[in-house]
N, C-alpha and C positions, 0 to 999 in steps of 0.2 A: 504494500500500500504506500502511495506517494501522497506523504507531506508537503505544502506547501506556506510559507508564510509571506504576505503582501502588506507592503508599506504604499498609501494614498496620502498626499498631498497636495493635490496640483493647484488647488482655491483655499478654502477658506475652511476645509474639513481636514481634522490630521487624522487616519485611521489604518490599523490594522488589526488584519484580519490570520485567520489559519482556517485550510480549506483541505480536508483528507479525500480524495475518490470521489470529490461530489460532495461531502457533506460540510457544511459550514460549523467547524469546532470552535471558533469565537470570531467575533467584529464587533469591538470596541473605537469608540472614536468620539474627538470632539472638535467645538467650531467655536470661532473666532467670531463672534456676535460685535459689532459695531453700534453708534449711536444711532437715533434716527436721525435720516438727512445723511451719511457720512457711509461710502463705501467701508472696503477692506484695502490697505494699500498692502501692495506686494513686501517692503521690509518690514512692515508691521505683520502682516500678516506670517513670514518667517518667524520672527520673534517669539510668535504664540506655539508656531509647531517647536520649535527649541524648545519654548518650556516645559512642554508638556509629552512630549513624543516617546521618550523611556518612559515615562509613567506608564502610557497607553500601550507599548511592548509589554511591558510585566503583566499587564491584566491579560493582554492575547492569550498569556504562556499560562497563566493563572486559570484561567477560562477553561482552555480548551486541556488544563490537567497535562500540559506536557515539557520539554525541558530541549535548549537547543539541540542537545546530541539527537531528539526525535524530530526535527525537519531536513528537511531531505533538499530544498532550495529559498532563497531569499528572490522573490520579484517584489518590484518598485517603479512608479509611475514613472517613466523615462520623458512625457508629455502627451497629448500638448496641456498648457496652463502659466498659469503665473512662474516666472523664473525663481527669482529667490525662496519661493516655500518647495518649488522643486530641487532645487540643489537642498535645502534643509534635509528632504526627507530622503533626497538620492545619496548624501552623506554617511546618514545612519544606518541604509543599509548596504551600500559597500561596508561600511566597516564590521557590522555584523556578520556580514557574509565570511569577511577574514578572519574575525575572533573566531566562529563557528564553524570555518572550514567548511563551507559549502558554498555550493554554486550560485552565482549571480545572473539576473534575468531582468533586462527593461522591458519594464508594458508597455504597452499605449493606450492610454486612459479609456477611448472611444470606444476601442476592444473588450477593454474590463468590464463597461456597462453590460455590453451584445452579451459575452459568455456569461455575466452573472446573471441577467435578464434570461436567457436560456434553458440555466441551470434551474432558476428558482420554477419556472412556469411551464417548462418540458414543449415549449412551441419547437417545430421539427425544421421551418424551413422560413422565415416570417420573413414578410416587408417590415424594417427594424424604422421608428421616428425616433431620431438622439437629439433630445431638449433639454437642454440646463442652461446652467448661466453663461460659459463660454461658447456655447457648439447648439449648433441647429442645424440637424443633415436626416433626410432619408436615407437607406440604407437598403442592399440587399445581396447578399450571399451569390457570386459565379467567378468562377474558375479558379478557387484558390488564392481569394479578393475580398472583402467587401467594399462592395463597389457605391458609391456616393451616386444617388440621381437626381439629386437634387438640398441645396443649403439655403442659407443667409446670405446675402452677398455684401451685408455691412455687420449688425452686432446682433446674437444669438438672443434667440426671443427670454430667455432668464434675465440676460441683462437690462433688457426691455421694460421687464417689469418691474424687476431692482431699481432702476433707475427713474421711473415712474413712481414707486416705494418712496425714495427720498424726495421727490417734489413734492406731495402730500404730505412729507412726515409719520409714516408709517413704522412701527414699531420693524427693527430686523429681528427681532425675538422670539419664534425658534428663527425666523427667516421670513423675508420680504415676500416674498412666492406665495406663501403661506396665510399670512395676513393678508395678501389681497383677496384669494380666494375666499377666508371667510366674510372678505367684506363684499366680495361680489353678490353672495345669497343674497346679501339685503337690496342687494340693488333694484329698481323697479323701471327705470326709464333708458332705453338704450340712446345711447350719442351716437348718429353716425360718424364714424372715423376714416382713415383713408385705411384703404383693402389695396397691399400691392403683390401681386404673384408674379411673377414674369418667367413665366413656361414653367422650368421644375424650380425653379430658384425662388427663394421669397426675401422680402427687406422689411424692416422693422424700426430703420433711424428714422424716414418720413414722418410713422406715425405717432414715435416717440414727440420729436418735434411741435408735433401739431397739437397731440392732447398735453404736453408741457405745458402750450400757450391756452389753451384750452381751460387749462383746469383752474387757472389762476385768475380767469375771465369769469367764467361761469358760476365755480363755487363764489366770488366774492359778489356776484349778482345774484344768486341764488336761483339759476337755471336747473339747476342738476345739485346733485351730492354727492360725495364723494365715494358712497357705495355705487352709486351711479356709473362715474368713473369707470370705477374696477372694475363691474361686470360688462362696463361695453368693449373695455379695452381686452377683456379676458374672450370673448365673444367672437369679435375679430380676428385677435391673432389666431385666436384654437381653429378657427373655418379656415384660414390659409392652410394651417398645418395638415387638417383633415383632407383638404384639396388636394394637397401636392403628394401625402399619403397614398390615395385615392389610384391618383393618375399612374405612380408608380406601381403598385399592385396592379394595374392594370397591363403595365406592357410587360409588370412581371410573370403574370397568366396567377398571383398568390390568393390563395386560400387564408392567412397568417397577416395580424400585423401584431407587436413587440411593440411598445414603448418606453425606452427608458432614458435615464437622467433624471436630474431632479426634480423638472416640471412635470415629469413623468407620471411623478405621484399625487397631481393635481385631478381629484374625481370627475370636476367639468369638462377636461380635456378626455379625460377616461369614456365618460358619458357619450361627447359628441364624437370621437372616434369609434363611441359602441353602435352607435344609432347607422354608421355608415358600413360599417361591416356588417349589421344583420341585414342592413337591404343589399351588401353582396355576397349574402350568404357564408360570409368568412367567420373567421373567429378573433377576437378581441385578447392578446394577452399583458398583465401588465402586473406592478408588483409593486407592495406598499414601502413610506420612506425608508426603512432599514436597510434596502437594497435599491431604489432609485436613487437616494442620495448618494453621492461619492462617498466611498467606504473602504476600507482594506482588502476584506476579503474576495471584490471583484474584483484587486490584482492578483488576490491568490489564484483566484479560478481560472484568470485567464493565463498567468504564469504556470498553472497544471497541467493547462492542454497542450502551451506551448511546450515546456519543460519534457513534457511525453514523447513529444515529438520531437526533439532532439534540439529544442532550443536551449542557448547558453550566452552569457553575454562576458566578454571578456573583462577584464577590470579596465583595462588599457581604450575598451569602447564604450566604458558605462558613464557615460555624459547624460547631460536632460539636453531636449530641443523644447521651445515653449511653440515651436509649429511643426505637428506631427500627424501629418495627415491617417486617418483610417486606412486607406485603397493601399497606405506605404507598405504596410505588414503583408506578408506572404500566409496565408492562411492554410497548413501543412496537418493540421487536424482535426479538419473537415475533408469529408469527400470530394 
């Protein structure tokens, strides 16, 4: 049986995980919460995974009841994401890797979601939507690829809404994503907003822009409120998604669509991609924040399959890239 352990860093989550054959033996992790109004900066946001990053190792080992001599390899987010919390976490496990005497493995983040998304929900062959805060890609499995048919072509619908979060002054507490969605429920009047798709590609700065100007018009004339806001700006972006979703399953001939990252775990989004997959007959798969959220143990999982497969990462080649494409990785453990 192959042990694996995964070190996640690449945003504003520090987490690992230990992942035996499939089975998740611990994922421990935690986040960097900021004010409201006030991103995460990249050396702040280092800062936090230093302080806390051994602590969060000894719980893994604590958890999952095991001791270095029982892992079998160390994988670590290699990118893409923020640089400085990447180097933090690629630090500690190179070094690990040499106190331990075991092998070394860069993930790629993108990858970690797909194979833990996978793992958890047993979909065989899915149209994959990757939505968090950095990345916004459709996704789908050929020749030893997964192949992108469509993204963002400015900033990743997460940030979109993050950054809509701090114009209102929205609590980041567990997270911005989060908070708007419960304030969307309340919402009752839709805003139209700008809808932009252009073929499989979608953009999200326009309409950032425009409900910015938007919001500080309307709330302070009392048009709208700001549960209002949320659910039209939530409304929106989720119908582009499901669109370009859609279209790809369609020339992908899939039965399957996978949602993950962190907005992943947003129920509306869940809902409005379930309503389009029962009128194509498909199936809906998707998995709550313990595994949408960035985590550890989706590098262990995916550092398992690759590791099987004869993946190894040199010391001499374990660098981070904060741009790391999906399509880049060779996919040797799949059919």
């Amino acid at each position: 049986m192959t042990v694996v352990i995964g070190f996640e860093g690449s945003a504003n989550k520090i987490g690992v995980g230990i992942v035996r054959d499939g089975v998740v033996l611990s994922n421990p992790r935690r986040t960097y919460i900021t004010p409201p109004g006030q991103g995460f900066l990249p050396s702040e946001t280092a800062k936090h995974h230093r302080s806390v990053i051994l602590t969060v190792l000894r719980e893994a080992l604590q958890q999952a009841g095991l001791k270095p001599a029982d892992i079998d390899c160390v994988a670590y987010t290699k990118g893409p994401g923020m640089g400085a919390p990447l180097v933090t976490v690629a630090i500690v496990a190179r070094t690990v890797a040499q106190l331990w005497g075991k092998p070394l493995l860069g993930v790629n983040h993108c990858i970690g979601h797909i194979e833990m998304g996978r793992l958890v929900t047993h979909a065989n062959n899915p149209t994959v939507l990757y939505v968090s805060g950095g990345n916004t890609q459709v996704i789908a499995y050929s020749e030893r690829r997964y192949r992108i048919f469509g993204e963002t072509i400015d900033i990743a619908v997460g940030n979109c809404l993050d950054r809509f979060a701090r114009v209102i002054k929205i609590s980041n507490d567990p997270s911005p994503g989060y908070n708007i969605e419960q304030m969307a429920k309340r919402g009752k009047e839709y805003v139209e907003l700008p809808y932009t798709v252009k073929g499989m590609d979608v953009s999200f700065s326009g309409i950032l822009s425009y409900i910015e100007e938007a919001a500080h018009k309307m709330l302070g004339t009392g048009q709208c409120t700001a549960e209002d806001l949320c659910f039209s700006l939530q409304e929106t972006l989720f119908a582009m998604l499901v669109e370009i979703t859609e279209r790809a399953m369609a020339h992908c001939n899939s039965q399957e669509v996978l949602i993950v990252g962190g907005v992943g775990c947003n129920l509306r989004l869940q809902e409005m991609m379930g309503v389009m997959c029962k009128e194509r007959g498909a199936r809906l798969f998707a998995t709550d924040e313990s595994f949408c959220i960035d985590n550890g143990a989706m590098i262990a999982q995916a550092g398992w399959e690759m590791f099987r497969s004869g993946h190894v990462t040199e010391l001499s080649d374990s660098w981070i890239t904060q741009r790391y494409r999906t399509d880049e990785v060779e996919v040797t453990w799949r059919d």
